[in-house]
C-alpha positions, -999 to 999 in steps of 0.1 A, spaced: -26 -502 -586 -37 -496 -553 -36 -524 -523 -64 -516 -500 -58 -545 -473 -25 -531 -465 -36 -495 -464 -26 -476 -428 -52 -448 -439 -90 -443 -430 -121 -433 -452 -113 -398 -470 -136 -385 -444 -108 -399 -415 -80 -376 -441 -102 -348 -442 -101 -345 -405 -66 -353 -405 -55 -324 -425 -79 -302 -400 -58 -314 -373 -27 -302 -394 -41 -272 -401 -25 -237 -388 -51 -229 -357 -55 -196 -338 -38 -194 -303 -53 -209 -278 -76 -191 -250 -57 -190 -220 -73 -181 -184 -46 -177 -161 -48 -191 -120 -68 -174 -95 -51 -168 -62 -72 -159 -30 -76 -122 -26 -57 -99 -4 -79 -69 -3 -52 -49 21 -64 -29 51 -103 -24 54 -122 1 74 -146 -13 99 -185 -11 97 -194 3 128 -226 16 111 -246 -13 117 -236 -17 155 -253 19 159 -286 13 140 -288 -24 159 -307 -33 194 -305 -53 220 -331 -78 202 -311 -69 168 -293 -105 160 -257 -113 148 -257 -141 121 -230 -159 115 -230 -187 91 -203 -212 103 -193 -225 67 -158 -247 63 -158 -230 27 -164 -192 40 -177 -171 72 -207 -148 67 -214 -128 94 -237 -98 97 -269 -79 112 -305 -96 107 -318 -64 94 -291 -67 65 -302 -84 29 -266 -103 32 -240 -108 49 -217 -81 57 -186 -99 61 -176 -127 41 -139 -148 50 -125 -177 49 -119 -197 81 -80 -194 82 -61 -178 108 -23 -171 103 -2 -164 134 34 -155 139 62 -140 156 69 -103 150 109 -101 159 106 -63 150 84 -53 177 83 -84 194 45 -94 193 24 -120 182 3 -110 151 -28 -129 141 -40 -120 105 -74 -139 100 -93 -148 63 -81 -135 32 -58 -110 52 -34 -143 59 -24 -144 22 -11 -110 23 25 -122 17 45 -157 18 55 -152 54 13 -155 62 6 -177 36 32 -203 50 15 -199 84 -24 -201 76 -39 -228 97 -78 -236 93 -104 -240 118 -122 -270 105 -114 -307 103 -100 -313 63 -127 -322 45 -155 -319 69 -178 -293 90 -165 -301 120 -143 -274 143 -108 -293 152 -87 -260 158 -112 -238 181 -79 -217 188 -82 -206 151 -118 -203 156 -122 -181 187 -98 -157 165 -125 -158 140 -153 -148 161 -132 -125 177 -122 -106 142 -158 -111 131 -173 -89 163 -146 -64 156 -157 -57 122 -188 -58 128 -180 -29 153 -183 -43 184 -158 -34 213 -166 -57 239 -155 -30 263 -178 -47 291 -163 -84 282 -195 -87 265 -213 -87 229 -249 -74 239 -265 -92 210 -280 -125 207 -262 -142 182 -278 -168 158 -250 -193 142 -257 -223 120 -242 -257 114 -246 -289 88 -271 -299 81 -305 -280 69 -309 -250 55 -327 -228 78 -356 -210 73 -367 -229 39 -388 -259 57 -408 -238 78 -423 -226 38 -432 -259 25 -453 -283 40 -437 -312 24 -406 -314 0 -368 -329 -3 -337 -305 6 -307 -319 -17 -280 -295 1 -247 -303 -10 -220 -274 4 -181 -275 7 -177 -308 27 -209 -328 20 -241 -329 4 -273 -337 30 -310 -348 16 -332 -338 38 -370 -354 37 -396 -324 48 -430 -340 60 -454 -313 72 -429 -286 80 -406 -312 100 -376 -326 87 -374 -362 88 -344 -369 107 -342 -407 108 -340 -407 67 -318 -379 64 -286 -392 45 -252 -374 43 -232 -379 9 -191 -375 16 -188 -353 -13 -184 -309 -15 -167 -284 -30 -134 -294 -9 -134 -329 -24 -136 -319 -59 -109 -297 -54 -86 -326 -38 -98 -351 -68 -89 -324 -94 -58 -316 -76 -50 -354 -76 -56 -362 -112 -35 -328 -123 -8 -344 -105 -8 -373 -122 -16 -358 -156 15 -336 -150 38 -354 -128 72 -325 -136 50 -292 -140 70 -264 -129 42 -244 -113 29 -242 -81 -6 -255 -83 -23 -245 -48 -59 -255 -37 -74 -223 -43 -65 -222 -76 -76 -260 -83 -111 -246 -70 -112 -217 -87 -110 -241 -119 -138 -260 -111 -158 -226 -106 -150 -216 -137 -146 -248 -165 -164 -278 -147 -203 -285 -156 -226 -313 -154 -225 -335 -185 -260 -346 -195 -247 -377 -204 -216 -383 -188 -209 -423 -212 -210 -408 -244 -193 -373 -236 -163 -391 -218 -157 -415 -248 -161 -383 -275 -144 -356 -251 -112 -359 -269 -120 -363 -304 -109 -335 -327 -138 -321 -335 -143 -290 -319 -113 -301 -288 -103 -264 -291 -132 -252 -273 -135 -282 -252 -99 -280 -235 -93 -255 -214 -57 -236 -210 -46 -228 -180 -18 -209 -183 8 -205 -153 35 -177 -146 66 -179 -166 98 -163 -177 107 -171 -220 142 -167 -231 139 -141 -253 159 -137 -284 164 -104 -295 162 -101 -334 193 -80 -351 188 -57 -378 201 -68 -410 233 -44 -410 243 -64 -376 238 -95 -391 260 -84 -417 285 -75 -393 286 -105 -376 286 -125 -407 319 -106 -417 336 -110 -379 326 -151 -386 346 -152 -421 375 -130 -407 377 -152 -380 378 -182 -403 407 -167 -426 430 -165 -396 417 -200 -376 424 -215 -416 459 -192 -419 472 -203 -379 458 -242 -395 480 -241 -425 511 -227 -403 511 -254 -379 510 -278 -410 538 -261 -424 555 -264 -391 544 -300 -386 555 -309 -419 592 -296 -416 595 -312 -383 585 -345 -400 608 -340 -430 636 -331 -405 633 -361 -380 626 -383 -423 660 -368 -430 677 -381 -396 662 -416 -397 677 -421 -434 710 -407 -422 709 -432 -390 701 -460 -414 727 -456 -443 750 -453 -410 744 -483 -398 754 -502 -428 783 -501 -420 782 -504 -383 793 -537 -364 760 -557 -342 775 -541 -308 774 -506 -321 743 -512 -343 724 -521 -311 737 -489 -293 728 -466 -318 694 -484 -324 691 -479 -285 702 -442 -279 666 -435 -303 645 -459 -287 644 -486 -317 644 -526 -306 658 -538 -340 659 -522 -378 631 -536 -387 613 -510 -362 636 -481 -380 626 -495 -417 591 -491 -407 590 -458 -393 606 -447 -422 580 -459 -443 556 -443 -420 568 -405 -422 575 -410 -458 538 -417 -462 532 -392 -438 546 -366 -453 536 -373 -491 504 -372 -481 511 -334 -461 528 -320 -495 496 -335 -514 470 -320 -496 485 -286 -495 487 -286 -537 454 -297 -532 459 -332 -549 438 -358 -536 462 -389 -533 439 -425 -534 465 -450 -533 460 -482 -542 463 -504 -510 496 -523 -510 491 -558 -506 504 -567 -465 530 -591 -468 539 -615 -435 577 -628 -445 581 -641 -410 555 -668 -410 571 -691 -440 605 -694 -417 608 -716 -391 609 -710 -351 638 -725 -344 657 -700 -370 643 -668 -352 660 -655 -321 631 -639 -292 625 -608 -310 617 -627 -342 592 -650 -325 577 -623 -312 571 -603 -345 559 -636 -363 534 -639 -337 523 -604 -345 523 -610 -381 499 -641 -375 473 -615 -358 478 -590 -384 472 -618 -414 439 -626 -394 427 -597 -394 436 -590 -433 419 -618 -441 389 -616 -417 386 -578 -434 388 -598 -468 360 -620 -460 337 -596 -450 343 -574 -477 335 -602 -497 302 -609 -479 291 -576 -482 297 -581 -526 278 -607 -518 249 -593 -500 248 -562 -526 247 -582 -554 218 -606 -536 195 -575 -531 205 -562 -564 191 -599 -580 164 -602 -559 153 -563 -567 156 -574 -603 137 -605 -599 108 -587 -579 103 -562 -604 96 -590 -633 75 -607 -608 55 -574 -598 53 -569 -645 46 -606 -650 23 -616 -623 9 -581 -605 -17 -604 -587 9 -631 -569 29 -602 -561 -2 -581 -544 -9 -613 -525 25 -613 -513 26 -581 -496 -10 -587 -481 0 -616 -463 32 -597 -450 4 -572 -437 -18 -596 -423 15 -614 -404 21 -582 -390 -16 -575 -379 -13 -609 -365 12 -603 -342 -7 -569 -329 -33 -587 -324 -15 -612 -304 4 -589 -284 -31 -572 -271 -47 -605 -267 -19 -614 -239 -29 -586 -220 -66 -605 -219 -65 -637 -191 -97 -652 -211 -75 -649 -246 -56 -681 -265 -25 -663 -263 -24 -656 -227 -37 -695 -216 -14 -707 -240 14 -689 -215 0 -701 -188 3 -734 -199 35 -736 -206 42 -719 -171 25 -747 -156 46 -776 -180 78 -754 -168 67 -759 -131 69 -798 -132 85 -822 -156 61 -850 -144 29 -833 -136 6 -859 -120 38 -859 -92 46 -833 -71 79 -824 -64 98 -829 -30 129 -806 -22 159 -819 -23 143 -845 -47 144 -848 -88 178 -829 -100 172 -798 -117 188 -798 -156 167 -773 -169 194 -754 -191 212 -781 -205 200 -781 -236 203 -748 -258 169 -757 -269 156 -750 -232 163 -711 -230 139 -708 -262 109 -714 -237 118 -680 -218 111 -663 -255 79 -683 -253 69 -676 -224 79 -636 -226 58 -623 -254 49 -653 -274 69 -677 -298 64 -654 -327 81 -622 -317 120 -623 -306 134 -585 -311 152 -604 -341 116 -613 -359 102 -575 -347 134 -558 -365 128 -580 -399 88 -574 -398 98 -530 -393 124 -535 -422 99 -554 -444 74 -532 -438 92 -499 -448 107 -515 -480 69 -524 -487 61 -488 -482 89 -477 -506 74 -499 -530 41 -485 -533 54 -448 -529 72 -457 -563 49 -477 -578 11 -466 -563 2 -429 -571 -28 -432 -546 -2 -441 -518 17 -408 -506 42 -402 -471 9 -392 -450 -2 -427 -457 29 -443 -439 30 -456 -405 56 -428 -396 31 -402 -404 4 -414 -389 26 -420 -355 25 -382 -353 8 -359 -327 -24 -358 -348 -32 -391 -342 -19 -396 -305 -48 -398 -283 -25 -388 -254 -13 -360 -267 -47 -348 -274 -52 -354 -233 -19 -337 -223 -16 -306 -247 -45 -302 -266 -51 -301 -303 -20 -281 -310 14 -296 -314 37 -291 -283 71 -277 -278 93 -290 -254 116 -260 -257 88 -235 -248 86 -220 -214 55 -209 -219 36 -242 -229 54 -262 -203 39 -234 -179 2 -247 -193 -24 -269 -181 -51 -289 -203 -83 -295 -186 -105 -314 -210 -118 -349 -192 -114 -336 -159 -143 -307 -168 -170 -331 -166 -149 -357 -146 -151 -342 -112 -189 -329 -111 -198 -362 -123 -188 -376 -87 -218 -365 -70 -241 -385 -93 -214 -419 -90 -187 -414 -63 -173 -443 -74 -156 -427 -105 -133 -412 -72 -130 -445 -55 -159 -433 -29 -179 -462 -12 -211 -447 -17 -245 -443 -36 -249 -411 -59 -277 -385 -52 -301 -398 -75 -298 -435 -57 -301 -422 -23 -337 -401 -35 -349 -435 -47 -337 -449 -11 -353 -424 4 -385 -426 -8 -386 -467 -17 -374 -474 18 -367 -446 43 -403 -430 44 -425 -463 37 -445 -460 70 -447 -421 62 -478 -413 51 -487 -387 19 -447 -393 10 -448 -385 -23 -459 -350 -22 -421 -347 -8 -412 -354 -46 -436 -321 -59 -409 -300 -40 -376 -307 -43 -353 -276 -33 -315 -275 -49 -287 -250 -23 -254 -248 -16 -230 -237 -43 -220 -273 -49 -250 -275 -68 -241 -242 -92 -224 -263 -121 -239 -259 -152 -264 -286 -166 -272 -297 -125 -305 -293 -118 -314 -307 -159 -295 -340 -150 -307 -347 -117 -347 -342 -127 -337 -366 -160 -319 -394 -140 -349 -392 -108 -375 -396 -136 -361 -429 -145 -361 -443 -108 -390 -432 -94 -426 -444 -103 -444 -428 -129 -474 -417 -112 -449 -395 -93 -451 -358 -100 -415 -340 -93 -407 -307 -100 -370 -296 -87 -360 -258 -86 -332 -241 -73 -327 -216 -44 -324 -180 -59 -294 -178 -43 -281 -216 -29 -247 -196 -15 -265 -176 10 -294 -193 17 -282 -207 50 -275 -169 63 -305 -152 52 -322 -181 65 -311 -179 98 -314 -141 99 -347 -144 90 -356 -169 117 -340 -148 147 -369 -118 136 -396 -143 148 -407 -144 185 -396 -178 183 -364 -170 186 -360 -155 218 -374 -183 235 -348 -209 219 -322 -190 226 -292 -196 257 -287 -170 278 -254 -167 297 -272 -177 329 -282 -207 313 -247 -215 301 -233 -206 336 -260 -231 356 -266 -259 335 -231 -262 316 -220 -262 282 -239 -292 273 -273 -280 275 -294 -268 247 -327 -258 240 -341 -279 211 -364 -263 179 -382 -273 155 -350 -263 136 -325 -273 154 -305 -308 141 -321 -333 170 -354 -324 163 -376 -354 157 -353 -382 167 
């Protein structure tokens, strides 16, 4: 007997992965934050300075992301940094100290006063205070002393946006440079760059890390940790890659299947309350401490009863002596006695009497251990049959008390009748389903299928109002309209039409209406719940294919919750656990913030992606060029932006389908896209060219700081 319209289960495929989901998994992997590298005190290379020239040239490769800086005879850089500079006060011996790159995260003092010498999220200098201590620290490690207030080396730096060196190999070809602020494509015609069609693309390394930054703060709004931005780019070093296709991946990312290898823990420093485990011999111990305990807390109970109970029996024994003694007392002296122990009348004495008596039959009962259930005397209200004028103050005053008290004795009455009532109504109507469900299975099925499809209904309704195009939400809007004028061909005047919209009871209904429909008051959701977890119960008992993981409460668990599976993971999550609330779940966010370069718009970026600006390029930018699609037979992949896994697969697959197919590209990446800038300036400043671009000091000190001497590699060339 199994209903199948009503069932809240899947296919027994959809159970199968269910109980995977359940299933006991191995911990989790966890990679723990990177934090920039204090490498302590270094000795200085004053080997190259020795074995250099006068021609011998320092390169320095300006980066925002890091410095390089070394001899043009080297293979690479000799120094490598980052462009921070932290700077303060010494009290102790009252100096200024300067600690520049990774030496300003030697301690939180440093860290708190790092300052960096580029404009945020761009490759242009704003601090040059920061950056003159750069240069400065980069000639002193390099071993120069500057003794004479000069260097005595020509010095070859580089800046956004080409790669140096690489176009003077290639007679034609596209540079797709993207670095730690932005990503440059460069058009090479005959060994020149074309600098009216180069395009800059607002996206690095040092955006991903503030998008990834951003959506961690939002995915985990209270995380304990500190999450710092070397440590958010660390993690995109590490766990990001290029999806080949991003549509499909994104809406499959979180399924079950295989989620353990595709989320990512992250786990941050922590301190667990540990709970140290005694032997069984302590437990013991304690154990028998607890019960000894208990013996005298139950003996120091039963005294204070005993106590109690005498005191009771003694003040018993005084009220009974008092009222045998004013029997035969005169009024005057009855009222003083009455007064010197509080009472207003004897009535008040009679019933206090009656009260310790019960009282203390009750004490003596429990302590033989006799469990006393008396029947409950009937409450009598003598007062009410006699009439006002025969009752002096006090007497009016207790009949007016006795008319409460008979109200609430029968209003107790009632209910308790009600609730005979109501027991014996489900009992009937539990009776009378269970001959309908024996006589007529069929009419009873349908029954509980249209209770399910009433239900669906309303879900359905609910998500519909969250549509503008739906019934159920132009229906509101209707009756929001209606609401706004009585008369709606007239418009209505202030101070005009009187307002009696409340009048009627009926009117306050349309707020229900106009809420969440005319179909779901909390009254109607409470019934639909209740109705739907008595139909459960009946096909627990009566349907052997319907178990508890088949109920809506068991599949409102973890397993299911597609947030959960965002937020923690595929394993279940324990709020009490210092160590899991210490964790981060990348899983999305791994192919969610390399995708930006291909659409920016995923990060709310007002531009085209790299594969769209190609097509730009050579649709539009190089139309009068001639020969421009041999530029497509070489395009040329640097900067470390372009490291991430599955890059340079994606970008050939997605140019292929926007550029003519006569076209013949081939894409390949530089050996080593970090350095390439470096080793190609170092390599340019070997070639006689390079003395004769270069500005001496006398040229600095008679034509001013504006001058330059423009190359064939320099950024203006060809404008």
């Amino acid at each position: 007997m199994t209903i199948n319209s009503i069932r809240y289960t899947d296919s027994e495929q959809s159970s199968n992965r269910r109980v995977g989901r359940l299933s006991p998994k191995p911990p989790p992997k966890l990679w723990s934050p990177i934090d920039p590298p204090f490498r302590g005190v270094q000795a200085l290379p004053s080997e190259g300075y020795k074995h250099s020239s006068a021609e011998t040239a320092i390169v320095i490769d300006n980066g925002a992301s890091l410095i390089r800086a070394g001899w043009s005879f080297d293979k690479a850089p000799r120094l490598s940094f980052t462009p921070t500079v932290a700077r303060y006060r010494d009290r102790k011996f009252n100096r200024t100290v300067s600690y520049v790159g990774y030496d300003a995260y030697a301690d939180a003092t440093t860290r708190g006063q790092i300052r960096n010498a580029f404009e945020p999220g761009s490759s242009i200098v704003s601090n040059w205070d920061v950056m003159e201590n750069i240069l400065d620290s980069t000639f002193v490690r390099l071993g120069i002393n500057g003794e004479d207030g000069g260097i005595g080396r020509p010095i070859v730096m580089t800046e956004p946006v080409a790669n140096l060196g690489y176009t003077r190999k290639r007679n034609s070809g596209l540079i797709v440079s993207s670095s730690h602020t932005s990503t440059h494509l460069i058009p090479v015609i005959k060994s020149k760059p074309v600098t009216s069609s180069i395009t800059r693309l607002n996206w690095g390394g040092e955006q991903g890390t503030e998008y990834l930054l951003k959506l961690l703060k939002l995915k985990y709004p209270n995380f304990p940790g500190k999450i710092t931005d070397y440590q958010v780019e660390e993690m995109i070093r590490q766990h990001c890659y290029i999806s080949r296709n991003y549509d499909k991946d994104l809406r499959s990312f979180l399924d079950w299947s295989g989620l353990e290898e595709r989320d990512r823990v992250i786990q941050y420093p922590f301190n667990e309350q540990v709970v140290v485990e005694k032997s069984e011999e302590e437990l013991a111990k304690i154990a028998e401490r607890k019960r000894e305990s208990g013996r005298r807390l139950q003996e120091q109970a039963a005294k204070m009863r005993l106590e109690k109970l005498i005191r009771k029996e003694q003040t018993l024994d005084y009220y009974k002596n008092l009222q045998q003694k004013l029997s035969n007392q005169t009024k005057k002296e009855v009222k003083r006695l009455l007064d010197e122990d509080e009472f207003k009348d004897e009535t008040q004495l009679d019933k206090t009497i009656k009260e310790l008596e019960k009282s203390v039959r009750k004490a003596r009962n429990k302590d033989v251990g006799i469990t006393e259930n008396p029947a409950e005397e009937e409450a009598t209200f003598p007062l009410l049959e006699i009439p006002d004028e025969n009752l002096d103050e006090a007497g009016l005053k207790e009949k007016r008390h006795q008319r409460l008290m008979k109200s609430s004795v029968e209003a107790r009455a009632r209910a308790k009748a009600e609730k005979e009532q109501e027991k014996a109504r489900l009992v009937e109507e539990e009776r009378r389903d269970n001959e309908r469900r024996e006589n007529d299975l069929e009419g009873w099925l349908e029954e509980r299928r249209t209770f399910i499809s009433k239900i669906k209904d309303r879900e359905r309704f609910k998500a519909d109002l969250g549509n503008r195009k739906s019934l159920a939400s132009q229906m509101r809007m209707k009756t929001l309209a209606s609401l706004a004028s009585d008369q709606p061909g007239r418009k209505r005047r202030r101070g005009g039409d009187d307002d009696d919209f409340g009048a009627n009871d009926d009117d306050w209904g349309v707020y229900r209406t106009v809420a969440i429909g005319e179909q779901s008051d909390d009254e109607e959701e409470e019934d639909l719940a209740a109705g739907l977890k008595a139909v459960e119960a009946q096909l627990l008992k009566h349907d052997p294919g319907f178990d508890e993981s088949n109920t809506l409460e068991a599949q409102s668990d973890w397993s299911k919750s597609l947030v959960h599976a965002f937020l923690r993971g595929p394993r279940p999550f324990d709020s009490q656990s210092q160590q899991e609330l210490h964790q981060l779940h990348l899983n999305v966010e791994r192919i969610r913030v390399p995708e930006v370069i291909f659409q920016p718009s995923i990060a709310g970026l007002d531009q085209a992606g790299i594969v769209d600006i190609v097509a730009d390029i050579f649709n539009h930018g190089l139309t009068k060029v001639p020969n421009q699609i041999d530029m497509l037979r070489d395009i040329f992949l640097t900067g470390g932006n372009t490291l991430f896994r599955g890059f340079e697969e994606r970008f050939r697959k997605e140019l292929r389908a926007v550029l003519p197919l006569e076209a013949l590209i081939e894409v390949r990446r530089a050996r080593d896209p970090l350095l390439d800038a470096w080793k190609g300036a170092a390599q340019w400043s070997k070639e006689p060219a390079f003395i004769q671009c270069a500005l001496t000091r006398e040229d600095y000190h008679e034509r001013g700081l504006d001058y330059l001497k423009e190359h064939n590699l320099g950024n203006s060339f060809g404008l």
